[in-house]
PDB file of N, CA, C and O in Angstrom:
ATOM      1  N   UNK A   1      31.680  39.276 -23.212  1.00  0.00           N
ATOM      2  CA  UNK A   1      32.874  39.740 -22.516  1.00  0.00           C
ATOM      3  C   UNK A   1      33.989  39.905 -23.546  1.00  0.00           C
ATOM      4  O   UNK A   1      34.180  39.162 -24.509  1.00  0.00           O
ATOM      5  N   UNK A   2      34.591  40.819 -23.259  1.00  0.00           N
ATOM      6  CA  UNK A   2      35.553  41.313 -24.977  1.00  0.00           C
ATOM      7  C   UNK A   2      37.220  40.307 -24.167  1.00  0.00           C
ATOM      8  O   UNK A   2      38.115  39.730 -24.784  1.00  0.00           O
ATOM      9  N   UNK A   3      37.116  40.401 -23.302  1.00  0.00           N
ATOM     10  CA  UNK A   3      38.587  39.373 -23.143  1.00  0.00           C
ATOM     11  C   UNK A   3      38.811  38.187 -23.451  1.00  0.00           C
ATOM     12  O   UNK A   3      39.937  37.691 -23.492  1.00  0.00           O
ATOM     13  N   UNK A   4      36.992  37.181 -23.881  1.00  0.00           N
ATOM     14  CA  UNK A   4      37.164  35.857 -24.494  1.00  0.00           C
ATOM     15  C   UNK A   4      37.083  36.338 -25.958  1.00  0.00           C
ATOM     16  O   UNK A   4      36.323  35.450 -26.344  1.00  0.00           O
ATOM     17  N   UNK A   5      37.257  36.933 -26.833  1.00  0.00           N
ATOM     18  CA  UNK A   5      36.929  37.444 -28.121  1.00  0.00           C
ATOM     19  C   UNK A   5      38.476  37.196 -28.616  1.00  0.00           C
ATOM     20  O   UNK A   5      39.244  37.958 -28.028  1.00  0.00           O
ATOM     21  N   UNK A   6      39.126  36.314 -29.558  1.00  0.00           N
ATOM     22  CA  UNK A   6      40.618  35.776 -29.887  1.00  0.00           C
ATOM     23  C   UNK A   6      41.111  36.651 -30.794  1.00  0.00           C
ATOM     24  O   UNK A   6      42.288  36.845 -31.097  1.00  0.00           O
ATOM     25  N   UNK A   7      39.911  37.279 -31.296  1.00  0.00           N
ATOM     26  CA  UNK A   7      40.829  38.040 -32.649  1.00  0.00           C
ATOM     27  C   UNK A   7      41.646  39.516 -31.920  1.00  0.00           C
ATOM     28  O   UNK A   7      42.743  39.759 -32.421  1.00  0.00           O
ATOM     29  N   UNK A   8      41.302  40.221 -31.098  1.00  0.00           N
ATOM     30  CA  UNK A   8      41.810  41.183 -31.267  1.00  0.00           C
ATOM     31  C   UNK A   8      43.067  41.048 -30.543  1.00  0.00           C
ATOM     32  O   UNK A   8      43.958  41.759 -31.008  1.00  0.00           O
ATOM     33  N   UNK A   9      43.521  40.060 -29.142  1.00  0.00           N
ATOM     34  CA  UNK A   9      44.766  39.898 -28.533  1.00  0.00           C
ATOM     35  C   UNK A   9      45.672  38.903 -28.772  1.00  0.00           C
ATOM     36  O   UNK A   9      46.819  38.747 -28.354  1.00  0.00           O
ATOM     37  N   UNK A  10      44.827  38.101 -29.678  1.00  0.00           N
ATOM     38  CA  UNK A  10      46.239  36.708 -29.988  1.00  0.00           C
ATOM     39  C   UNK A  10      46.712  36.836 -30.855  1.00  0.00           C
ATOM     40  O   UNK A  10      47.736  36.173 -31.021  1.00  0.00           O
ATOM     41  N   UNK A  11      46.324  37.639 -31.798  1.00  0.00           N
ATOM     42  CA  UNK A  11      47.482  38.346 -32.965  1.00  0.00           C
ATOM     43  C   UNK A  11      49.080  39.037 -32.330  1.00  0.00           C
ATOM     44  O   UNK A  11      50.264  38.935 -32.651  1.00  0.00           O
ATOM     45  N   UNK A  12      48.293  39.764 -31.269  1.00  0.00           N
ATOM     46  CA  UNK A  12      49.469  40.663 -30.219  1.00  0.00           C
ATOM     47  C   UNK A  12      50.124  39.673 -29.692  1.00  0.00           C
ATOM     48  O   UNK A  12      51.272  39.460 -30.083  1.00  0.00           O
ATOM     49  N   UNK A  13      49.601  38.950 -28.807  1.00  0.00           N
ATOM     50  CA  UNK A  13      50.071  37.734 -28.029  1.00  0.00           C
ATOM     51  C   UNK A  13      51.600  37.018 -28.849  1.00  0.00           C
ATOM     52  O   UNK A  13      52.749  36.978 -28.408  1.00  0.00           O
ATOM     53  N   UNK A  14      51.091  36.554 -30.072  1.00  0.00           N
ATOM     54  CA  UNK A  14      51.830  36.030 -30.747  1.00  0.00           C
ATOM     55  C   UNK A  14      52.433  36.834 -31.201  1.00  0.00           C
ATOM     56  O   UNK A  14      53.499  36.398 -30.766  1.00  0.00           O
ATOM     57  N   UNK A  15      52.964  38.421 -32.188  1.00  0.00           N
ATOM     58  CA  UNK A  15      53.691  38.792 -32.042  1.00  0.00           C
ATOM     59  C   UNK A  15      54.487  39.160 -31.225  1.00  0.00           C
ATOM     60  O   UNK A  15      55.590  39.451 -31.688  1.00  0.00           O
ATOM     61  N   UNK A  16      54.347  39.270 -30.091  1.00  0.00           N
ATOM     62  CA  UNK A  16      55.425  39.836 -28.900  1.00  0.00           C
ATOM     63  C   UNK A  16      56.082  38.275 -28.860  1.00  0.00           C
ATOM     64  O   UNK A  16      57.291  38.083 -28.999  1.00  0.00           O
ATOM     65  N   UNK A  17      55.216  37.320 -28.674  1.00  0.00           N
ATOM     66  CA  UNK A  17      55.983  36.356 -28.505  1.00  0.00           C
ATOM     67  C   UNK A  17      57.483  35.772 -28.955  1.00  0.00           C
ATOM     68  O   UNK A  17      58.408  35.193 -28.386  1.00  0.00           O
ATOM     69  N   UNK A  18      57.126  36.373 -30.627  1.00  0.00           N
ATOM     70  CA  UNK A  18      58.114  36.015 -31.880  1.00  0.00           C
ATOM     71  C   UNK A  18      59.407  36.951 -31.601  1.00  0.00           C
ATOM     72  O   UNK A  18      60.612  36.699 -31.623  1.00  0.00           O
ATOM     73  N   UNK A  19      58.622  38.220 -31.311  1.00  0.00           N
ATOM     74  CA  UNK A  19      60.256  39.105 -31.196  1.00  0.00           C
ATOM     75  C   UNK A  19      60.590  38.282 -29.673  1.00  0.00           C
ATOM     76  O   UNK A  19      61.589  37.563 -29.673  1.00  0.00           O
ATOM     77  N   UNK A  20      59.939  38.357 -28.648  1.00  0.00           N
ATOM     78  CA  UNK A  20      61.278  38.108 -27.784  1.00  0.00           C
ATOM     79  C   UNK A  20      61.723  36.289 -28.304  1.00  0.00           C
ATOM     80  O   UNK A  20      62.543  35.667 -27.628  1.00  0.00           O
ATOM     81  N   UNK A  21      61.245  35.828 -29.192  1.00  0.00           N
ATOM     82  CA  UNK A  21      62.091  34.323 -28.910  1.00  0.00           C
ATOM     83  C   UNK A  21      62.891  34.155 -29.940  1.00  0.00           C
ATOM     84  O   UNK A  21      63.614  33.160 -29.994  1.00  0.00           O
ATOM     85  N   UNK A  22      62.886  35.554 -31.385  1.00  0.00           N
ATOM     86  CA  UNK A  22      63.842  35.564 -32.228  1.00  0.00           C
ATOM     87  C   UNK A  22      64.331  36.598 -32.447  1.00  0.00           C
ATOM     88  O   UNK A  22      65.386  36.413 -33.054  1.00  0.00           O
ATOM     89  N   UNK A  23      64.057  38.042 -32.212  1.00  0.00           N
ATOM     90  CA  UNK A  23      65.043  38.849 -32.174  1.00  0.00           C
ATOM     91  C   UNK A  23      65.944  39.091 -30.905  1.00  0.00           C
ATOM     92  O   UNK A  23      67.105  38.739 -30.695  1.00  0.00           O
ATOM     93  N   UNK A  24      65.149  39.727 -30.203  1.00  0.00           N
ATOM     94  CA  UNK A  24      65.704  39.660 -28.392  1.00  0.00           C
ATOM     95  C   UNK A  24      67.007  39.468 -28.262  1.00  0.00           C
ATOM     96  O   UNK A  24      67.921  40.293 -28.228  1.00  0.00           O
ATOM     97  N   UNK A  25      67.024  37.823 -28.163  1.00  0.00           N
ATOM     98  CA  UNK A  25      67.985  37.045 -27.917  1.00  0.00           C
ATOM     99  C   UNK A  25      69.469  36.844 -28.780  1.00  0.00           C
ATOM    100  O   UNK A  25      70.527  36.417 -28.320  1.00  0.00           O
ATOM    101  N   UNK A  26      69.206  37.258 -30.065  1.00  0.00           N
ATOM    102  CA  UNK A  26      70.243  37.810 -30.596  1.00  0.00           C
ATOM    103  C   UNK A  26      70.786  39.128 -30.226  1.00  0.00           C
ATOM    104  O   UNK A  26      71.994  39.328 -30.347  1.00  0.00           O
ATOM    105  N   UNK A  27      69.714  40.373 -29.628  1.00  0.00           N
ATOM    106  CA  UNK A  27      70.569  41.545 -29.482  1.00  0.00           C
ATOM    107  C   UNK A  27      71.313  41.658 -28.272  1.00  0.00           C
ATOM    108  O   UNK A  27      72.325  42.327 -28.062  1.00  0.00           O
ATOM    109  N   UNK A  28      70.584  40.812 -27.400  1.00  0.00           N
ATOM    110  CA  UNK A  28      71.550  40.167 -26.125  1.00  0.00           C
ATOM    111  C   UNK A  28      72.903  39.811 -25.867  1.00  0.00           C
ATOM    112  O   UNK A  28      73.791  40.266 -25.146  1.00  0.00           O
ATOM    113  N   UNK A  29      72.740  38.285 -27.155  1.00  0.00           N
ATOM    114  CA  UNK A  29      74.148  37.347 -26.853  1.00  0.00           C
ATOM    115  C   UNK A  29      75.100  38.512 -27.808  1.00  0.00           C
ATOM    116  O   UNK A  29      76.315  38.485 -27.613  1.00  0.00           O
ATOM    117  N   UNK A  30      74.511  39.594 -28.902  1.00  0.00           N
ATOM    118  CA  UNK A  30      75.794  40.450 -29.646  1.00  0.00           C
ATOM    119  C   UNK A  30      76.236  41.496 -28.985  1.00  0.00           C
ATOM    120  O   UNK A  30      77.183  42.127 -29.455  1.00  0.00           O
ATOM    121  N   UNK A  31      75.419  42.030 -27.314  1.00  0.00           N
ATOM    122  CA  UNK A  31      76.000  42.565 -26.359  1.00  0.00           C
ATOM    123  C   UNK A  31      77.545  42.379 -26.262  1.00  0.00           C
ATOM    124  O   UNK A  31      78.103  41.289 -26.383  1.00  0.00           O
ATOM    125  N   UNK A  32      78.205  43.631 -26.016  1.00  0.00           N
ATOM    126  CA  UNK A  32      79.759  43.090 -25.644  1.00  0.00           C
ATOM    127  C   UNK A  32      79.929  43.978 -24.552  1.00  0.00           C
ATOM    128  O   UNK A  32      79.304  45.029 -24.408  1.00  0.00           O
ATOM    129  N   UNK A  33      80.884  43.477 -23.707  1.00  0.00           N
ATOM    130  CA  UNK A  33      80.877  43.813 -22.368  1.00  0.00           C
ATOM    131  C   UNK A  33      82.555  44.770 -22.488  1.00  0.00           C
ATOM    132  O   UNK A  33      83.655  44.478 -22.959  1.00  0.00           O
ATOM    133  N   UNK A  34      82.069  45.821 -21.886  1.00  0.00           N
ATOM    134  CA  UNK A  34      83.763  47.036 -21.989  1.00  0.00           C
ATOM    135  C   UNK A  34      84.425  46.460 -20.977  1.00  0.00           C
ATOM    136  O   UNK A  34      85.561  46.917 -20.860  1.00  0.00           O
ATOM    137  N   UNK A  35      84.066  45.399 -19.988  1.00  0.00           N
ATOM    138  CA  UNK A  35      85.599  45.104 -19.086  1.00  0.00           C
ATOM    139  C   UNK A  35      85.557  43.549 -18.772  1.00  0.00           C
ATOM    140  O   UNK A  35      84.655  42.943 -18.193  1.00  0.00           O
ATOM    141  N   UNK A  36      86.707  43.059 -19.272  1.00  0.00           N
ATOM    142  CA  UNK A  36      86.821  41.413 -18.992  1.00  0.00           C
ATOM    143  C   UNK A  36      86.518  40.713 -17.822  1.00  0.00           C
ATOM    144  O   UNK A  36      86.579  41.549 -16.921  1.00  0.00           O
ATOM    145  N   UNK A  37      86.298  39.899 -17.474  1.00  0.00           N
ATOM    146  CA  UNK A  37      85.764  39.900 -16.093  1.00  0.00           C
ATOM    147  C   UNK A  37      86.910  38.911 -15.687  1.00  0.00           C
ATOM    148  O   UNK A  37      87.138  38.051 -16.537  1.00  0.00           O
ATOM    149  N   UNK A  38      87.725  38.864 -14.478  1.00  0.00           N
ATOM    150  CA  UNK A  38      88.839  37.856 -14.089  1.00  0.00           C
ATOM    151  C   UNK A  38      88.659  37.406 -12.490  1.00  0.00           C
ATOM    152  O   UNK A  38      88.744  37.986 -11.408  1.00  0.00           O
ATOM    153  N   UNK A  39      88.318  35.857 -13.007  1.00  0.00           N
ATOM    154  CA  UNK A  39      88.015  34.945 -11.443  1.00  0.00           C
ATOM    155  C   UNK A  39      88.879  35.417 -10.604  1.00  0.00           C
ATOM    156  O   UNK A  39      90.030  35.630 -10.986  1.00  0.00           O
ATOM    157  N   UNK A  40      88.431  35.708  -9.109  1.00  0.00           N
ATOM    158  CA  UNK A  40      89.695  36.082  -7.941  1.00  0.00           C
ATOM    159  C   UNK A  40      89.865  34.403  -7.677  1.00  0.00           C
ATOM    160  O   UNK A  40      88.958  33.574  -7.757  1.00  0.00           O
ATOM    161  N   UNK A  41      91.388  34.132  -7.318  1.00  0.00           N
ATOM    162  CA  UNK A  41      92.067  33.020  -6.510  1.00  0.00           C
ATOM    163  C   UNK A  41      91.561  33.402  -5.260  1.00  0.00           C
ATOM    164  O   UNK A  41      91.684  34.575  -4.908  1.00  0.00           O
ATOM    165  N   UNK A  42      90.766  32.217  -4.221  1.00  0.00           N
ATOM    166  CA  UNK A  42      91.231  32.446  -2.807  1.00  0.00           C
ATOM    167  C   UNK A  42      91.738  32.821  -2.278  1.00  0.00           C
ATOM    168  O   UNK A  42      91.432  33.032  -1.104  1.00  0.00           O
ATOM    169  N   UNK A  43      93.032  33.204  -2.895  1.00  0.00           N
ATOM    170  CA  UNK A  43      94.159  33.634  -1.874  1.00  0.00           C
ATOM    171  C   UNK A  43      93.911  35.252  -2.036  1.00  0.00           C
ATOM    172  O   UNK A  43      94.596  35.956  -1.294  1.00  0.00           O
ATOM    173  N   UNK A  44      93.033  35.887  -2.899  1.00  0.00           N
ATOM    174  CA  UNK A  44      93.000  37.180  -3.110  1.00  0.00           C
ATOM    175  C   UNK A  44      91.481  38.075  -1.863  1.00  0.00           C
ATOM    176  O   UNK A  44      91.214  39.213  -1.475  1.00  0.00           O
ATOM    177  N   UNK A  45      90.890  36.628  -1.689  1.00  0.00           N
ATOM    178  CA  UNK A  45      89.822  36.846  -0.756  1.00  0.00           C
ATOM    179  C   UNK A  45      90.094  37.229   1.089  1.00  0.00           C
ATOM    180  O   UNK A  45      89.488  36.513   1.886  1.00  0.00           O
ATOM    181  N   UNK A  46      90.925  38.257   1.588  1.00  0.00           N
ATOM    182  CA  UNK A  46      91.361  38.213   2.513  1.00  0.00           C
ATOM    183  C   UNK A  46      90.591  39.035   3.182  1.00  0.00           C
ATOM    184  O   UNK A  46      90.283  39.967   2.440  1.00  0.00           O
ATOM    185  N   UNK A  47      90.087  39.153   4.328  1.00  0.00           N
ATOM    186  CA  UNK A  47      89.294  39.844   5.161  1.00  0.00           C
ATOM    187  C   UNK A  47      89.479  40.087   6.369  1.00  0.00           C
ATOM    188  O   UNK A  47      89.590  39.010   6.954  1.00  0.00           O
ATOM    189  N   UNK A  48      89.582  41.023   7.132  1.00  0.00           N
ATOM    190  CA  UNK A  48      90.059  41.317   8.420  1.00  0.00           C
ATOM    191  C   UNK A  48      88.504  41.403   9.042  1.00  0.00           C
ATOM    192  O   UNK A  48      87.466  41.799   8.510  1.00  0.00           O
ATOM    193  N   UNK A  49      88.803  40.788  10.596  1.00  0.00           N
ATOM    194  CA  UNK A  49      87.377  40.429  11.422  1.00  0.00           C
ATOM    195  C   UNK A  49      86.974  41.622  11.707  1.00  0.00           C
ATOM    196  O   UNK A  49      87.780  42.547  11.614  1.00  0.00           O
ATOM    197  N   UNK A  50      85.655  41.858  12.110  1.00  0.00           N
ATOM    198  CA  UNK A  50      84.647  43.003  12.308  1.00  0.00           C
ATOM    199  C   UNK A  50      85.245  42.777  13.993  1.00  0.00           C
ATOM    200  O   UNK A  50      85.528  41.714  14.546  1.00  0.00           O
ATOM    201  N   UNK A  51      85.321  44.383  14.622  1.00  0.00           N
ATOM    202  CA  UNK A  51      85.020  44.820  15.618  1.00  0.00           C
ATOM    203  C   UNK A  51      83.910  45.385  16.116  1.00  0.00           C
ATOM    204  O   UNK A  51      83.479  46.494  15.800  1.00  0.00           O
ATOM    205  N   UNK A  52      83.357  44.508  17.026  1.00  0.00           N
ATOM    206  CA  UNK A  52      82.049  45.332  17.583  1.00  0.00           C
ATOM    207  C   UNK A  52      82.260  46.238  18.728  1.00  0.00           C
ATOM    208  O   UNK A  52      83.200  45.913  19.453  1.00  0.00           O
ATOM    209  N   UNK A  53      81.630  47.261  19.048  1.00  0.00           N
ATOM    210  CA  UNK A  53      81.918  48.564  19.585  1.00  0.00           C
ATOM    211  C   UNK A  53      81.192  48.262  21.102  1.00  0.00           C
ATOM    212  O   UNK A  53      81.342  48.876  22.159  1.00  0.00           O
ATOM    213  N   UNK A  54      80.214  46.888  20.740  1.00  0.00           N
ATOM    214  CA  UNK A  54      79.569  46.868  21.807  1.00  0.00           C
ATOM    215  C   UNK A  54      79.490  45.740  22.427  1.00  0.00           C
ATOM    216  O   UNK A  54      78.495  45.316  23.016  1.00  0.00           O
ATOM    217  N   UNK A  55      80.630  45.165  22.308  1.00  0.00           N
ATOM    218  CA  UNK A  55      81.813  43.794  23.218  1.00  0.00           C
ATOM    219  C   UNK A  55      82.708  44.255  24.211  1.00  0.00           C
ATOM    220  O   UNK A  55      83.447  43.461  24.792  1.00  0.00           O
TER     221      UNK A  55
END
């Protein structure tokens, strides 16, 4: 059966492994984001109640 045979997929295995657990993650966290993100206060959370049409 060629899927118990180690040489030809754990070479692969282990490279994919390496980039995502050492490059990846650097091109991630050097992501920069174009708009700041700013917590709303509660008091900015205001909502007017739903009317149902069929009350």
């Amino acid at each position: 059966m060629p899927q118990l045979k180690v040489k030809p997929w754990f070479p692969i295995l282990a490279l994919i492994w390496f980039i995502f657990l050492t490059i990846l993650p650097r091109k991630v966290l050097a992501y920069s984001y174009p708009n700041r993100f700013s917590p709303q206060t509660p008091g900015d959370l205001v909502s007017s109640p739903w009317t149902w049409w069929w009350h």
